[in-house]
KEKE-3310 file (N, C-alpha, C; in steps of 0.2 Angstrom, whole numbers, plus 5000, padded with zeros to 4 digits):
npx = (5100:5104:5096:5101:5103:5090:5081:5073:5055:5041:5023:5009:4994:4982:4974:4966:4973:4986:4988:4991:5002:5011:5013:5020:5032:5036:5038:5045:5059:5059:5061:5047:5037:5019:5007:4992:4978:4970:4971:4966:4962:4974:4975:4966:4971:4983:4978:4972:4982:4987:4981:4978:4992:4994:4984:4991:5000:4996:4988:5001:5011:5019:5032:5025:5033:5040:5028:5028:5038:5038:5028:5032:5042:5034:5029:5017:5010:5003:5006:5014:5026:5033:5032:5040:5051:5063:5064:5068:5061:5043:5027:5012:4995:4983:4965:4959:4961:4965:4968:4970:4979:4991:4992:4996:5009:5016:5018:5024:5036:5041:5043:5052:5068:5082:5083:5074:5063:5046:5033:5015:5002:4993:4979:4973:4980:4991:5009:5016:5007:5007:5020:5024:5021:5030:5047:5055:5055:5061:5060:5049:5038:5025:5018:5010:4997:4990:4974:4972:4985:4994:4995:4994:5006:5010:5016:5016:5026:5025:5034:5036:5041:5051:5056:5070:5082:5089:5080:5068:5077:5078:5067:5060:5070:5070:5057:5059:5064:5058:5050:5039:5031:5035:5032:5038:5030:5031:5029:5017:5001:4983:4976:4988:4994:4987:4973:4969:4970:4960:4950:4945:4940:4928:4922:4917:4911:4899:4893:4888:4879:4870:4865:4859:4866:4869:4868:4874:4878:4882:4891:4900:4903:4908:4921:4928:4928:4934:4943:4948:4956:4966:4973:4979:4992:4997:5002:4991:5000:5010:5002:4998:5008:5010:4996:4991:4998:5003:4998:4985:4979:4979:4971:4958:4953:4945:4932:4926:4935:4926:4915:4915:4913:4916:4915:4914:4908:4900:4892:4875:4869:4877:4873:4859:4858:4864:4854:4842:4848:4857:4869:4878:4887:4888:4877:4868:4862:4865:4870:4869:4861:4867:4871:4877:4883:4886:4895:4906:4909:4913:4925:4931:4934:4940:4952:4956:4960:4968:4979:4982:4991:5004:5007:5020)
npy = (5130:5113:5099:5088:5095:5099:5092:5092:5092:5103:5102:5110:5112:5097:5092:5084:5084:5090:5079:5068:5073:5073:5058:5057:5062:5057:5041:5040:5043:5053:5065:5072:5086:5088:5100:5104:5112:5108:5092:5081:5084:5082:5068:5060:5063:5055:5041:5041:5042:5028:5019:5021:5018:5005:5001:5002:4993:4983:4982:4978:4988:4995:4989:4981:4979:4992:5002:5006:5010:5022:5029:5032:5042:5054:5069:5075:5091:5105:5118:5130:5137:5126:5118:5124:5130:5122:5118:5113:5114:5120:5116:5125:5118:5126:5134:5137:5153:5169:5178:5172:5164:5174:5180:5168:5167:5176:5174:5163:5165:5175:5165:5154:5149:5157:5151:5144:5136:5140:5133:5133:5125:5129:5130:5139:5152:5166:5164:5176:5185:5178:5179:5192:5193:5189:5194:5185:5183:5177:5164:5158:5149:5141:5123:5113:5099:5085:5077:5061:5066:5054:5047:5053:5059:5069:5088:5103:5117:5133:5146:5163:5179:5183:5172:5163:5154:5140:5141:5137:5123:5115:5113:5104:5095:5088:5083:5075:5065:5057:5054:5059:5068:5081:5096:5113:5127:5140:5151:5163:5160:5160:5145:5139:5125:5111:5112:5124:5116:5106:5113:5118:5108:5103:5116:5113:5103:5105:5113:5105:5099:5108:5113:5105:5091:5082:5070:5072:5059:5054:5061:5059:5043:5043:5052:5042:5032:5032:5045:5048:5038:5037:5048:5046:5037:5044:5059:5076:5081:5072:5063:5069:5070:5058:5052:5058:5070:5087:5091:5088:5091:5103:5103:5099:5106:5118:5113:5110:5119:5131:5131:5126:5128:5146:5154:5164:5164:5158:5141:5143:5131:5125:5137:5132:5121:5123:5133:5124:5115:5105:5098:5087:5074:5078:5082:5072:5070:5075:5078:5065:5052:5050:5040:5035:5022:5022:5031:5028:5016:5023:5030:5020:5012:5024:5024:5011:5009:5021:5014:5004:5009:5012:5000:4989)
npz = (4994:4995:4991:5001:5012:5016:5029:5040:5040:5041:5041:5041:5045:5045:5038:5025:5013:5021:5029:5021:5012:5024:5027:5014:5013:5026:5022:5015:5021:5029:5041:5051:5057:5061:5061:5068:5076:5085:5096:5091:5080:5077:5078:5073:5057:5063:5062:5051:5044:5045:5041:5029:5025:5028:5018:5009:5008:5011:4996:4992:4987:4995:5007:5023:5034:5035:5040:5053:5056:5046:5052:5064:5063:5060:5071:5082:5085:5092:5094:5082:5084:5089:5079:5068:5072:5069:5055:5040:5029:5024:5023:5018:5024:5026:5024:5009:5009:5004:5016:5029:5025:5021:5035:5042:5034:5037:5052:5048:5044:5054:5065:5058:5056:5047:5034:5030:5017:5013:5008:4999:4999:4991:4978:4970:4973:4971:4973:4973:4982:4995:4996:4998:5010:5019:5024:5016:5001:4992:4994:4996:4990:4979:4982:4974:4978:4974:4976:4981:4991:4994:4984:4971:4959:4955:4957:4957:4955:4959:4958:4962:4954:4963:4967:4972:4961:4967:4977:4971:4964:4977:4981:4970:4970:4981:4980:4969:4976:4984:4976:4969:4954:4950:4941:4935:4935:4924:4925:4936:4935:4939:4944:4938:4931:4930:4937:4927:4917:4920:4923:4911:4905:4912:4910:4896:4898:4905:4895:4887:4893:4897:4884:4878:4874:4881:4895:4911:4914:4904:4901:4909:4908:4895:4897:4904:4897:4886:4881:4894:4897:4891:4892:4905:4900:4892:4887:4882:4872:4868:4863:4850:4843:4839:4835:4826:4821:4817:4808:4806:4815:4813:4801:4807:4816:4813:4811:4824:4832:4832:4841:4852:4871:4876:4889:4902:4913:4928:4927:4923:4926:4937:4946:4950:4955:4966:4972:4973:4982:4980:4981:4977:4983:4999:5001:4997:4985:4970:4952:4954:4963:4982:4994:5011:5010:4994:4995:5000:4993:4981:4984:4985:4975:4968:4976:4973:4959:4958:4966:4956:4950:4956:4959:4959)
capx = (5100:5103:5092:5106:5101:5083:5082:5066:5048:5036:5016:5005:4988:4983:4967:4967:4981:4991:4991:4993:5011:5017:5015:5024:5040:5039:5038:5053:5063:5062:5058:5040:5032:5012:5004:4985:4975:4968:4974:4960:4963:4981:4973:4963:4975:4990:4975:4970:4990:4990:4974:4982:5001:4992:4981:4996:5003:4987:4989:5008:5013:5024:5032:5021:5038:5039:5023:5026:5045:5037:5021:5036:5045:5028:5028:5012:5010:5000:5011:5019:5033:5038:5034:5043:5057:5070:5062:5069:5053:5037:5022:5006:4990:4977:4957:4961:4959:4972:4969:4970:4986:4992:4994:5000:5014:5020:5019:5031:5041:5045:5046:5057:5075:5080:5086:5069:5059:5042:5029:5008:4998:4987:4975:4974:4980:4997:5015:5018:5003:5011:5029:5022:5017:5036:5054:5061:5051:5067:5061:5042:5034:5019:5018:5004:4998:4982:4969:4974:4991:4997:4992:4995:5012:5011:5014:5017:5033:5025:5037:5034:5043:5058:5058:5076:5081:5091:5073:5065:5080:5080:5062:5062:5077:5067:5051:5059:5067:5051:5045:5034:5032:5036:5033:5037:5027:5034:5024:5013:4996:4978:4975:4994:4994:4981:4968:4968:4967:4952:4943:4943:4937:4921:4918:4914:4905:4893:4890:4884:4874:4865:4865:4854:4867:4871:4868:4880:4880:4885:4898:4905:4904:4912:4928:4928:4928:4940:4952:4953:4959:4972:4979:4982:4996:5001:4997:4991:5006:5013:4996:4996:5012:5011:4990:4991:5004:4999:4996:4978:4975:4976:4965:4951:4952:4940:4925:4926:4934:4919:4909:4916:4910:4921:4911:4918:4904:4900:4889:4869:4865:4878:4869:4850:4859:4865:4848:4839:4851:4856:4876:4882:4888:4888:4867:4864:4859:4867:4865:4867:4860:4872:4869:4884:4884:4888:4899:4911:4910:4915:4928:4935:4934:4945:4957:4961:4962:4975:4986:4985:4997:5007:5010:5028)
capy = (5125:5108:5091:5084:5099:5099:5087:5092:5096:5105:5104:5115:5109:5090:5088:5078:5088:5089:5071:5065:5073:5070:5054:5055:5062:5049:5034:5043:5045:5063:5067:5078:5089:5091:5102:5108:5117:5103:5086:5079:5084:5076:5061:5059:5061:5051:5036:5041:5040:5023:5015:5023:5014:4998:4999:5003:4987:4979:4979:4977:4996:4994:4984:4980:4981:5000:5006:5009:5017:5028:5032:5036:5048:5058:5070:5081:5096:5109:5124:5131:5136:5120:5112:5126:5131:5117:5116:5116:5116:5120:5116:5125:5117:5128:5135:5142:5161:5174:5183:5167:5163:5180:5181:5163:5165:5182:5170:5156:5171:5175:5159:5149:5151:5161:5149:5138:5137:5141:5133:5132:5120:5130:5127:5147:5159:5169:5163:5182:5186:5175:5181:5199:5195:5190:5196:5183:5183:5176:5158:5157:5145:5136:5115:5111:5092:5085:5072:5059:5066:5049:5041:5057:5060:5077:5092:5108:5118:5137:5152:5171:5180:5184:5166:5160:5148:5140:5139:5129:5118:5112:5107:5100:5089:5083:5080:5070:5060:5055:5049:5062:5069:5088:5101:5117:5132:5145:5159:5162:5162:5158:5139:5135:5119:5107:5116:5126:5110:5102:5118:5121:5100:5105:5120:5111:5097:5109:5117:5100:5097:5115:5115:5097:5088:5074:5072:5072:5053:5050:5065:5053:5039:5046:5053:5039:5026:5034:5048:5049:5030:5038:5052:5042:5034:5047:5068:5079:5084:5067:5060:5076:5070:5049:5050:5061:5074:5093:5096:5084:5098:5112:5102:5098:5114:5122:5111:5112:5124:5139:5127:5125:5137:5151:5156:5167:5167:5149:5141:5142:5124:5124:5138:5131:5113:5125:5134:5116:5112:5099:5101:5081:5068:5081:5084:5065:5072:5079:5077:5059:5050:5047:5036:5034:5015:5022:5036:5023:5013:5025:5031:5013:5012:5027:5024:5006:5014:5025:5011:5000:5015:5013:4994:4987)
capz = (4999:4991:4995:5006:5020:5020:5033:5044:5037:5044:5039:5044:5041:5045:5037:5020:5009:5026:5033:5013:5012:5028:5024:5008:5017:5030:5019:5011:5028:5033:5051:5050:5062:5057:5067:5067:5080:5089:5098:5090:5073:5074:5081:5067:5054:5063:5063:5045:5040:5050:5039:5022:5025:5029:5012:5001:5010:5007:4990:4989:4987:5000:5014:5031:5040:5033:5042:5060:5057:5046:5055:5068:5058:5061:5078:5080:5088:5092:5093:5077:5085:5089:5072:5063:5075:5065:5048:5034:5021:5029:5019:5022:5019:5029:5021:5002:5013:5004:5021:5033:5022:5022:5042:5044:5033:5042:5057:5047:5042:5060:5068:5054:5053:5040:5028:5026:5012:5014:5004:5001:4995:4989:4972:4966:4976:4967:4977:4977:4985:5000:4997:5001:5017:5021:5022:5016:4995:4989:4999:4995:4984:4979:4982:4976:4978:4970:4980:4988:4989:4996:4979:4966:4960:4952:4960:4954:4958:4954:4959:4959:4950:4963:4971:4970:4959:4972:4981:4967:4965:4982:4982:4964:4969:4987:4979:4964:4979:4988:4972:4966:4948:4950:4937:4938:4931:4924:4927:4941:4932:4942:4943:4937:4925:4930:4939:4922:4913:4925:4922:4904:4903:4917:4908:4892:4900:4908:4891:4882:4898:4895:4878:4878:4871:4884:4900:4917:4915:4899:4899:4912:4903:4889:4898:4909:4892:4879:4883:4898:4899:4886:4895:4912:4900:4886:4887:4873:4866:4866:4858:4844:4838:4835:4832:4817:4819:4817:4801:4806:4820:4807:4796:4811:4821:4809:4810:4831:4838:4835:4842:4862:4873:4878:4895:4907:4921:4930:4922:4927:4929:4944:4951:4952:4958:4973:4974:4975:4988:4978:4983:4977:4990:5005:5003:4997:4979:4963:4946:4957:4969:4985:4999:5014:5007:4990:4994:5002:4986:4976:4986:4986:4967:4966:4978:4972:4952:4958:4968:4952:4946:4959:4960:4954)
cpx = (5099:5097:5094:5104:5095:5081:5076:5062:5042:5031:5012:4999:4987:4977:4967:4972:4987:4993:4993:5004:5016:5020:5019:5030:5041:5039:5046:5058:5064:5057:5050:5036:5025:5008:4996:4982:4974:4972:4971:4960:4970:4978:4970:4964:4979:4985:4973:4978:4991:4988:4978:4988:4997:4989:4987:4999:4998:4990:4997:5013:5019:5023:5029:5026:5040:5035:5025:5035:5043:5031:5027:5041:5039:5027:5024:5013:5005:5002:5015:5025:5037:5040:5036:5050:5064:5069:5064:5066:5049:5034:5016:5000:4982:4972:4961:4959:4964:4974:4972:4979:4991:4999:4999:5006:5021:5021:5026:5036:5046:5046:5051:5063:5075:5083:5081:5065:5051:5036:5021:5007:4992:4984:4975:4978:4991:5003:5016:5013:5005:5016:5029:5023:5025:5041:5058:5056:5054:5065:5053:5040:5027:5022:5014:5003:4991:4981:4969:4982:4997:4999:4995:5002:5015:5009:5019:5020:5030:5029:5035:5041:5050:5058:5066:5075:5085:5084:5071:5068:5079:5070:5061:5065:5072:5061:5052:5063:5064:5046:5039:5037:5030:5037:5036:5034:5031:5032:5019:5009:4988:4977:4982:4993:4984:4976:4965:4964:4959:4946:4941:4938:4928:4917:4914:4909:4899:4891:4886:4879:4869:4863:4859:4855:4869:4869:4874:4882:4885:4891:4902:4908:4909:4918:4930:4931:4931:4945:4955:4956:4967:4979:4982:4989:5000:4998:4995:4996:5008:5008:4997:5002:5012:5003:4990:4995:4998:4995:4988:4977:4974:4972:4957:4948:4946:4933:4924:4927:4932:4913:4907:4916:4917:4919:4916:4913:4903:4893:4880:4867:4868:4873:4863:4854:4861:4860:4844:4843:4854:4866:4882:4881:4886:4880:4864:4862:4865:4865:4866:4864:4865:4869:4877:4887:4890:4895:4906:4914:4915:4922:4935:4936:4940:4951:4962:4962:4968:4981:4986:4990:5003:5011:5016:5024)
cpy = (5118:5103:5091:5091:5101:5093:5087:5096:5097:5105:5104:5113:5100:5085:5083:5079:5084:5083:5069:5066:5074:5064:5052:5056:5056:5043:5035:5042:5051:5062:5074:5078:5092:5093:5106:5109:5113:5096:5081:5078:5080:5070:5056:5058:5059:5045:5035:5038:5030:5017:5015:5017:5007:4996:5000:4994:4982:4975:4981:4982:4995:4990:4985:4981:4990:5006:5011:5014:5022:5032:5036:5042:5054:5062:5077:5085:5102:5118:5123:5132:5132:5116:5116:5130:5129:5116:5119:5121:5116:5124:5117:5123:5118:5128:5138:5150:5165:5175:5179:5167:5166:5181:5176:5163:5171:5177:5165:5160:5172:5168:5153:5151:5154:5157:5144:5141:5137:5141:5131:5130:5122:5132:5134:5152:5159:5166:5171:5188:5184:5181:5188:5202:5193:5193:5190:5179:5178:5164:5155:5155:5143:5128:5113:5105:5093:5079:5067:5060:5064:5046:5045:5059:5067:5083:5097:5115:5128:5144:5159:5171:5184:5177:5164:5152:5143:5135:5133:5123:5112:5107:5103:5092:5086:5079:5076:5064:5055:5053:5052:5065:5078:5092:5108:5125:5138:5153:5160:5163:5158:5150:5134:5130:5115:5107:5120:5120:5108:5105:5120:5113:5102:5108:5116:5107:5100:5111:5110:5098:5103:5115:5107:5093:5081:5075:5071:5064:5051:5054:5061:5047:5040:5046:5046:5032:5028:5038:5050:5040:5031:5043:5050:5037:5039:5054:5069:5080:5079:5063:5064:5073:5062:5050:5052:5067:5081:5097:5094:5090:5104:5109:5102:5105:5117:5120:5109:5115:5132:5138:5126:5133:5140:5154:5159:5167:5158:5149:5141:5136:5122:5128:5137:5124:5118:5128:5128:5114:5105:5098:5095:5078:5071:5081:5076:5067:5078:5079:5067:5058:5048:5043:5033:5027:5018:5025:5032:5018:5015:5029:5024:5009:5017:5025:5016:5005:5016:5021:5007:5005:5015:5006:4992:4984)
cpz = (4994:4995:5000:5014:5019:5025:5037:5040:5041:5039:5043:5041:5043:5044:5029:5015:5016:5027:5025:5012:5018:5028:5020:5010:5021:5026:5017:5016:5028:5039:5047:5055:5058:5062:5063:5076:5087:5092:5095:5083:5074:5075:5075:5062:5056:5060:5054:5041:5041:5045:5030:5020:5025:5021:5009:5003:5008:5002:4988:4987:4992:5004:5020:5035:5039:5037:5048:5058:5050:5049:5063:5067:5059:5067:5076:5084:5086:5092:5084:5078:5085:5083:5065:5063:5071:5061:5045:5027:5027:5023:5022:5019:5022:5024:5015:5005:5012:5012:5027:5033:5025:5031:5042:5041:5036:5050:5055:5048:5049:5066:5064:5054:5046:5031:5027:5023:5015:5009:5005:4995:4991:4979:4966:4968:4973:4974:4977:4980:4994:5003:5000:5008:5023:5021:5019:5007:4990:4990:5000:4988:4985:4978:4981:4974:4975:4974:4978:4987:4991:4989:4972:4965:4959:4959:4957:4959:4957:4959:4960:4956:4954:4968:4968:4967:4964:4975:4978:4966:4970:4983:4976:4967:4978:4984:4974:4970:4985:4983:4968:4957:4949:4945:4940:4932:4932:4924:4930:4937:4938:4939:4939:4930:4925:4930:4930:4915:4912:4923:4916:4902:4905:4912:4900:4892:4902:4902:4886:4888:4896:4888:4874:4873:4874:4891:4905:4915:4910:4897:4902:4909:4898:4891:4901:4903:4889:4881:4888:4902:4897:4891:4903:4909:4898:4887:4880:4868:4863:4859:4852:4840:4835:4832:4825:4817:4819:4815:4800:4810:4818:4805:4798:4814:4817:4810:4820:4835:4838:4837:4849:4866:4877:4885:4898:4913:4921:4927:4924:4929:4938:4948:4954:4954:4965:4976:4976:4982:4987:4977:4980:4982:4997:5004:5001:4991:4974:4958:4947:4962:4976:4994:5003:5009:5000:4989:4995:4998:4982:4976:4985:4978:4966:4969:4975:4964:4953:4961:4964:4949:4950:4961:4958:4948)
residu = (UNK:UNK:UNK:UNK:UNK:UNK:UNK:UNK:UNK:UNK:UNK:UNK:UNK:UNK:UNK:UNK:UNK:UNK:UNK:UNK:UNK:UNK:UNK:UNK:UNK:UNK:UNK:UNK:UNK:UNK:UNK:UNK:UNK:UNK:UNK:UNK:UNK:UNK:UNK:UNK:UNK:UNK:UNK:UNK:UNK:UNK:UNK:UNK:UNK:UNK:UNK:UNK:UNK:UNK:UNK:UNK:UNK:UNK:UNK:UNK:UNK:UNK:UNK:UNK:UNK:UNK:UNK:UNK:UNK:UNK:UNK:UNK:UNK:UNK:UNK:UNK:UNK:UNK:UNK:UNK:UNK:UNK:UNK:UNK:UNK:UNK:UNK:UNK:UNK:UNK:UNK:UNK:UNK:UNK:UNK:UNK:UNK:UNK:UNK:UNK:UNK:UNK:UNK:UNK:UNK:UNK:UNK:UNK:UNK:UNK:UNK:UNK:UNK:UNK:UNK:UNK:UNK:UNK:UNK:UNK:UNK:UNK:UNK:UNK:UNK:UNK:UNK:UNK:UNK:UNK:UNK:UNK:UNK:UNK:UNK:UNK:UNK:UNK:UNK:UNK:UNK:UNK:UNK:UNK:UNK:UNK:UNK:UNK:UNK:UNK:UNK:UNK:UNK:UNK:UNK:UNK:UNK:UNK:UNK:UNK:UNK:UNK:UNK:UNK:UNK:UNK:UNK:UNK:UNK:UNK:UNK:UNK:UNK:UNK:UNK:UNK:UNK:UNK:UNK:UNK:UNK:UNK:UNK:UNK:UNK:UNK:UNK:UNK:UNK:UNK:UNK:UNK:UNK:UNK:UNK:UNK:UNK:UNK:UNK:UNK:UNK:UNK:UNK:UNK:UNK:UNK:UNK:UNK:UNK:UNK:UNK:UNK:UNK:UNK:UNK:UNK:UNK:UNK:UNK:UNK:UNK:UNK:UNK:UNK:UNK:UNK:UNK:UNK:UNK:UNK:UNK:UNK:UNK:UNK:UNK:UNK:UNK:UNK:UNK:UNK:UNK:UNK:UNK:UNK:UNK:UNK:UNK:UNK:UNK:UNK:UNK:UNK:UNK:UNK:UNK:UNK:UNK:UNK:UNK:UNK:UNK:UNK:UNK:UNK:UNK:UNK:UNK:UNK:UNK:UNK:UNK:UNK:UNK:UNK:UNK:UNK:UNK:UNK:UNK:UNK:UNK:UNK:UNK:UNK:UNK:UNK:UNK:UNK:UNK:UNK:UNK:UNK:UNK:UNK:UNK:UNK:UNK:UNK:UNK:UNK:UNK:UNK:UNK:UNK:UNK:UNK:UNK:UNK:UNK:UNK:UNK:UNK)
# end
């Protein structure tokens, strides 16, 4: 299936993934049916889409005359049938629940015609884990977006291992046409690219917080004030080859890396912050303090970070 015939997109799901990329299609001009359980829930998310469109406009992201013919492009529903009846893609972005999954994709499976694509958003869980639970394995992918995936441009393309290519062309070539920056991994492996990424960065900051070499704050600080100001322009690989080339990364590797931890179990200080009950923003306590005031702050800090990236 090329681009030029995916023409309607269903998503399933309309809580903060879900409403984020229907949005993205609608800005694009694609017709999208987003359906979640309730009336309540869509309500929520149309009004949350509404509040989104308006800030990108805000700050100049887009035109104010834009909003409402794409906030129109948007038709919710409560039925899957109906909002996957005509679908070309349908992206699902339920609870991370193999088993939840599982069923609902045996549902897409029998309600979609037989020539749409069928993709989830989900963070771990194997594309042919999914693809299993259909007949049609050949037309099952992973889309995975990253938060707010209004604002985020990556999104990670990952296959099993009899997805057609075919499959992946067609949404590759939609999602480079709505403006996103689509990878595509080449081997279904747990946590894909970034997630992998995210987790190996964590893993080591918990180990200099345990090991009473820094604290949470100033790990922050840290990434927050050198390289992760770097890699929001330039990646690893790019940097390894202009900073000093590779034959530096043989030279340093010796004096570093028998030194970062190798952990495979999570790390104990998460678990006594979860025994204390001390959960972050949600309990009002982490290894910060949160107050609605601040969360709202810091929310409002992120979001207007990520649309300086997006300004012309």
């Amino acid at each position: 299936m090329a681009r030029k015939e995916i023409r309607l997109i269903a998503v399933v799901g309309a809580g903060k993934m879900g409403r984020g990329i229907a949005q993205t299609f609608a800005q694009a001009g694609y017709p999208v049916l987003l359906r979640d359980l309730t009336r309540e829930i869509l309500r929520e998310a149309t009004t949350q889409i509404d509040h989104d469109l308006r800030e990108l406009a805000d700050f100049g992201v887009i035109d104010a005359d834009g909003i409402q013919p794409a906030l129109s492009r948007i038709r919710t529903t409560t039925s899957l049938n109906e909002a996957v009846a005509d679908a070309d893609l349908v992206v699902e972005t339920v609870f991370e629940d193999l088993a939840l999954k599982r069923d609902l994709f045996q549902e897409l499976d029998a309600l979609s015609p037989e020539h749409t694509i069928l993709g989830s958003n989900t963070s771990f869980l194997m594309p042919s884990r999914l693809a299993s639970a259909t007949n049609r394995p050949d037309r099952v992918l992973v889309m995975h977006y990253f938060y707010p995936a209004h604002l985020l441009p990556l999104v990670e393309i990952v296959p099993s291992a009899v997805t057609s290519g075919e499959a992946v062309d067609a949404v590759y070539s939609v999602l480079k046409a709505v403006g996103k920056s689509p990878i595509i991994v080449r081997k279904e492996v747990p946590g894909f690219i970034a997630n992998r990424l995210q987790t190996a960065l964590s893993r080591e900051a918990f180990h200099l917080l345990e090991e009473g070499i820094a604290t949470p704050q100033d790990v922050d600080i840290a990434v927050k004030n050198s390289f992760g100001r770097r890699l929001a322009v330039v990646g690893p690989f790019e940097l390894g080859e202009v900073q000093g080339g590779w034959d530096v990364a043989v030279q340093v590797a010796p004096y570093i890396l028998p030194y970062l931890s190798n952990a495979t179990e999570l790390p104990k200080v998460i678990l006594t912050q979860v025994e204390k009950g001390e959960l972050g923003a949600k309990s009002g306590k982490g290894f910060y303090e949160w107050t609605p005031q601040s969360l709202v702050a810091w929310k409002r800090k992120l979001v207007e970070g990520l649309i300086g990236f997006l300004r012309p």
